[in-house]
C-alpha positions as CSV (number, residue, x, y, z in Angstrom):
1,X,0.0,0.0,0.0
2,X,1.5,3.1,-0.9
3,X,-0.6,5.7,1.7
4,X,-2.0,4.2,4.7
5,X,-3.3,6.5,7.9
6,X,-4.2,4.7,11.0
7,X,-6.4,6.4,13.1
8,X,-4.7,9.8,12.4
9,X,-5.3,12.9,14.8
10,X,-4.2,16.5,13.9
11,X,-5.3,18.5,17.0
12,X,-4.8,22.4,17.5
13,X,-4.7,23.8,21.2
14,X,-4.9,20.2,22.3
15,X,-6.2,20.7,26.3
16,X,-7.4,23.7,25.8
17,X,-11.2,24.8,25.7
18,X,-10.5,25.7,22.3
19,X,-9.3,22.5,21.3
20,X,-10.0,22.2,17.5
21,X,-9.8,18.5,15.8
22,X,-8.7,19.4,12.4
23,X,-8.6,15.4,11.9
24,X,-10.5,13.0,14.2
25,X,-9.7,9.8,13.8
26,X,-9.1,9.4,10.3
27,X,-7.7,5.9,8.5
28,X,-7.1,5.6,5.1
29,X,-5.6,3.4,2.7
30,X,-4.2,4.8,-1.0
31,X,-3.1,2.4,-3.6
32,X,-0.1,3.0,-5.9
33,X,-1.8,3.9,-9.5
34,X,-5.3,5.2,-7.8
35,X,-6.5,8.9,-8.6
36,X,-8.6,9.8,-5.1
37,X,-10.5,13.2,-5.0
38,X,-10.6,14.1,-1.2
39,X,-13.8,16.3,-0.9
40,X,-14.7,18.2,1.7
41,X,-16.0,22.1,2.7
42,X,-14.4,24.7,4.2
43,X,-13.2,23.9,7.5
44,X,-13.7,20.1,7.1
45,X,-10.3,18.5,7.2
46,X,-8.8,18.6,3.8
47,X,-6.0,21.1,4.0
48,X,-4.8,19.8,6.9
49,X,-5.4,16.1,5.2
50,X,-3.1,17.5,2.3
51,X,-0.8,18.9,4.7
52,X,-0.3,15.2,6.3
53,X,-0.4,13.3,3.5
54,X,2.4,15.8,1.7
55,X,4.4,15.5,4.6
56,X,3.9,19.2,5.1
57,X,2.7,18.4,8.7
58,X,3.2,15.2,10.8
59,X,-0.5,13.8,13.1
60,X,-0.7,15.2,16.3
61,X,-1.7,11.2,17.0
62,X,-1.8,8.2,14.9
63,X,0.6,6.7,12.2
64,X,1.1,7.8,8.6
65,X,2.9,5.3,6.2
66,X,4.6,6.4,3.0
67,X,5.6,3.7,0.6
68,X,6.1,1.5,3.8
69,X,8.1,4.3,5.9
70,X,6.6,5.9,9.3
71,X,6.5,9.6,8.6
72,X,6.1,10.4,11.9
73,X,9.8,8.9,13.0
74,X,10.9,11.2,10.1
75,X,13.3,14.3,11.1
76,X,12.2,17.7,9.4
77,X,15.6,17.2,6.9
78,X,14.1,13.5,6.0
79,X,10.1,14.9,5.1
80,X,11.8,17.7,2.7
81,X,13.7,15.1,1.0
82,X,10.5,12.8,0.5
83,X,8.3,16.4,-0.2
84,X,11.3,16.6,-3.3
85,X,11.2,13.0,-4.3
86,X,8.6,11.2,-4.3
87,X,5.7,14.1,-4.0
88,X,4.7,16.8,-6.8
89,X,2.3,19.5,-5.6
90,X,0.3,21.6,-7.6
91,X,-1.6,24.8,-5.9
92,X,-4.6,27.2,-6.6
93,X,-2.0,29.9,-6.9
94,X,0.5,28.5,-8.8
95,X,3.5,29.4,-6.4
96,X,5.6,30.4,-8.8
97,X,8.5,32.6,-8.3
98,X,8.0,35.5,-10.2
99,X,11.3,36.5,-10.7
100,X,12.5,34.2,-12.4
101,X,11.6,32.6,-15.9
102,X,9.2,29.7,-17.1
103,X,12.5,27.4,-17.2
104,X,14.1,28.2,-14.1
105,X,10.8,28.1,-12.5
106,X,10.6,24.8,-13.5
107,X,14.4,23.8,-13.1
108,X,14.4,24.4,-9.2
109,X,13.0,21.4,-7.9
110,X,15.7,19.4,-9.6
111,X,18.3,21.8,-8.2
112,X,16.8,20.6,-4.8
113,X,17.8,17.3,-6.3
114,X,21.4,18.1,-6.9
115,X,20.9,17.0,-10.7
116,X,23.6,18.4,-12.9
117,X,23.1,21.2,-15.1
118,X,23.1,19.5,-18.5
119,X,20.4,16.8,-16.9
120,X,18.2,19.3,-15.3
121,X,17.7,21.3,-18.6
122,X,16.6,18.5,-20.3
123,X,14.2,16.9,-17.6
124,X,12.8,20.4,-17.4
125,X,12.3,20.9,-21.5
126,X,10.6,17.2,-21.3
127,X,8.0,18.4,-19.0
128,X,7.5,21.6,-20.4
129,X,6.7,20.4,-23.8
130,X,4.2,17.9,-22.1
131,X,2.1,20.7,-21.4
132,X,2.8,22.8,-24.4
133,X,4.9,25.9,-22.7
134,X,8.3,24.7,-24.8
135,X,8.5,27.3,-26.5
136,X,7.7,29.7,-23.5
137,X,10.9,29.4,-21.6
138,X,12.2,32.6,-21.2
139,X,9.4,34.1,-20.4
140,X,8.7,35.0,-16.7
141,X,5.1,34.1,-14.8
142,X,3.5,37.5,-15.1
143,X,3.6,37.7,-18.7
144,X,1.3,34.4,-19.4
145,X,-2.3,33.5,-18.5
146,X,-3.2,31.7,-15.1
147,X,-3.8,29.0,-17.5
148,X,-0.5,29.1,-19.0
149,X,1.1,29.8,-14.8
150,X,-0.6,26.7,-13.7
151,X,0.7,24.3,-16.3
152,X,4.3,25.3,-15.7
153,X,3.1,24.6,-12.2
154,X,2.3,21.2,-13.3
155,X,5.4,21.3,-15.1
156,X,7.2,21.8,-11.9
157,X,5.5,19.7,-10.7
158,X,6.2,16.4,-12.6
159,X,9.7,17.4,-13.7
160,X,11.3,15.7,-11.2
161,X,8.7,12.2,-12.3
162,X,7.6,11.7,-8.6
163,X,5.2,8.8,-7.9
164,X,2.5,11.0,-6.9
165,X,0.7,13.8,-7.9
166,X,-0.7,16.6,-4.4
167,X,-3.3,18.8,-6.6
168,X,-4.5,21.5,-4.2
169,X,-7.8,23.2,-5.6
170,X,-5.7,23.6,-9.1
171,X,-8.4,24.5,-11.1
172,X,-9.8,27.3,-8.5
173,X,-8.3,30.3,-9.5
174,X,-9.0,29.1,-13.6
175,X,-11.9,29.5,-15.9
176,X,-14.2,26.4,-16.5
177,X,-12.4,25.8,-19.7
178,X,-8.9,26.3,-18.7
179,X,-9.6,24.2,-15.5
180,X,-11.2,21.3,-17.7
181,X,-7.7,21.0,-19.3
182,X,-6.0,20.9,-16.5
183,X,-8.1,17.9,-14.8
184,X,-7.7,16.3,-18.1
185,X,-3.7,16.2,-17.9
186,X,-4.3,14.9,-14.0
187,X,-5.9,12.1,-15.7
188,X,-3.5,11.0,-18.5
189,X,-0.6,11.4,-15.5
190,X,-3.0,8.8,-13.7
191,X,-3.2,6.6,-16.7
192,X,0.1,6.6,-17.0
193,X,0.7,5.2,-13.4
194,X,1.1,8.1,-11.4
195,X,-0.8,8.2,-8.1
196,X,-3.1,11.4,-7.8
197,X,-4.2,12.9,-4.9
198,X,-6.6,15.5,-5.3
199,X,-8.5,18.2,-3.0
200,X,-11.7,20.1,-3.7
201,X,-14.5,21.4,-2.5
202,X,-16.0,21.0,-5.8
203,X,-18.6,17.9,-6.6
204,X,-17.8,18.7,-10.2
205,X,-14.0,18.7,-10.2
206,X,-14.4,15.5,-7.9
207,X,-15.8,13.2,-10.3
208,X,-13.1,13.4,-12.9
209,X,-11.4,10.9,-10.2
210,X,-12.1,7.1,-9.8
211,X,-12.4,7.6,-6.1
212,X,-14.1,10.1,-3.9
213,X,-13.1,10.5,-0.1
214,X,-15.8,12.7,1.7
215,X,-14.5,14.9,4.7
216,X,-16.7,16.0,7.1
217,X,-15.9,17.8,10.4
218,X,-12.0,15.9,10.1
219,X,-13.8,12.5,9.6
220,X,-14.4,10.8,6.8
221,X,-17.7,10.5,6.4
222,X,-18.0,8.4,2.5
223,X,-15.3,6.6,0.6
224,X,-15.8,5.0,-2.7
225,X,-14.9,4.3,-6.1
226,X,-17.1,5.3,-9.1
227,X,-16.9,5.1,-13.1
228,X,-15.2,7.7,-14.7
229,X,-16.1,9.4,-18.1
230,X,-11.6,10.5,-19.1
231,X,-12.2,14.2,-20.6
């Protein structure tokens, strides 16, 4: 099993009166190859669920497994390494640096990496051209569409051809036709074998995945799998 949470806790103020449960109780199990929306409202669980699962944040209590390792024994040096390796995030707001240009934009998870020069250039011009921006190298973030931002985000993203792919509300900040295309290239990464971990509060977005986990109050309140209809 590539994701599995065991009763899983993330607590805020824990002892206190204003003790808030951001997860309570959670257990989940996420199969290499599966593409799983995580659904929930505001204030239900999934950031922080994102957060946990991206080894952004460790439980409060419970156990997270990784590809067999426990996160929580992990130091804060060993979760940035996995965060670099073996997790691609993609984000409502892009989170580009807007200084710098569509390549190097792209290039600096691979620096992270210590990959050579030569071998960075070319990883990054491979996952450029998958999502069409090859010939938009030089330019830097401000001067494209948020389309055009968030597919050197996904760019980024899969660059360094992590396992699995952390999409946080990546269509949000995009028009309906713009966003369409980008849930379409989450699903050829899935066909392709990646694992893809999506988050929305959207029912829509949430059925271009093969799996729906419903968050509710930090608990999960429905889980299960559903036919598909690949835009």
């Amino acid at each position: 099993m590539l994701v599995t949470l065991k009763n899983v806790y993330k607590i805020y103020g824990e002892g206190l009166e204003s003790e808030v449960r951001a997860l309570d109780g959670v257990s989940l199990d996420i199969d290499q190859g599966e593409f799983v929306a995580i659904v929930g409202q505001s204030g239900s669980g999934k950031s922080t669920m994102m957060n946990v699962l991206g080894c952004l944040d460790v439980p409060t209590r419970g156990d997270y497994f990784l590809d067999g390792t426990d996160v929580r024994e992990l130091t804060d040096k060993e979760l940035s390494h996995i965060r670099n390796r073996q997790i691609g995030f993609i984000f409502q707001q892009y989170n580009l640096i807007q200084s710098l240009s569509v390549l190097e934009n792209v290039e600096l998870p691979l620096i992270y990496q210590g990959i050579r020069a030569d071998d960075r250039y070319d990883m990054a011009m491979e996952a450029l051209e998958r999502v069409g921006l090859a010939n938009r190298i030089k330019h830097r973030p401000t001067e494209m569409s948020g389309g055009q931002q968030q597919r050197v985000a996904i760019a980024r993203a899969i660059a360094t051809r992590p396992p699995i792919i952390m999409a946080d509300e990546p269509t949000g900040a995009l028009d309906s036709h713009t966003g369409l295309e980008v849930l379409g290239f989450l699903q050829q990464l899935n066909k392709e074998g990646t694992t893809v971990i999506l988050i929305t509060h959207d029912n829509g977005i949430a059925a271009t995945a093969r799996r729906i986990v419903r968050l509710a109050d930090g608990k999960i309140v429905d889980d299960h799998e559903q036919e598909v209809d690949w835009l």
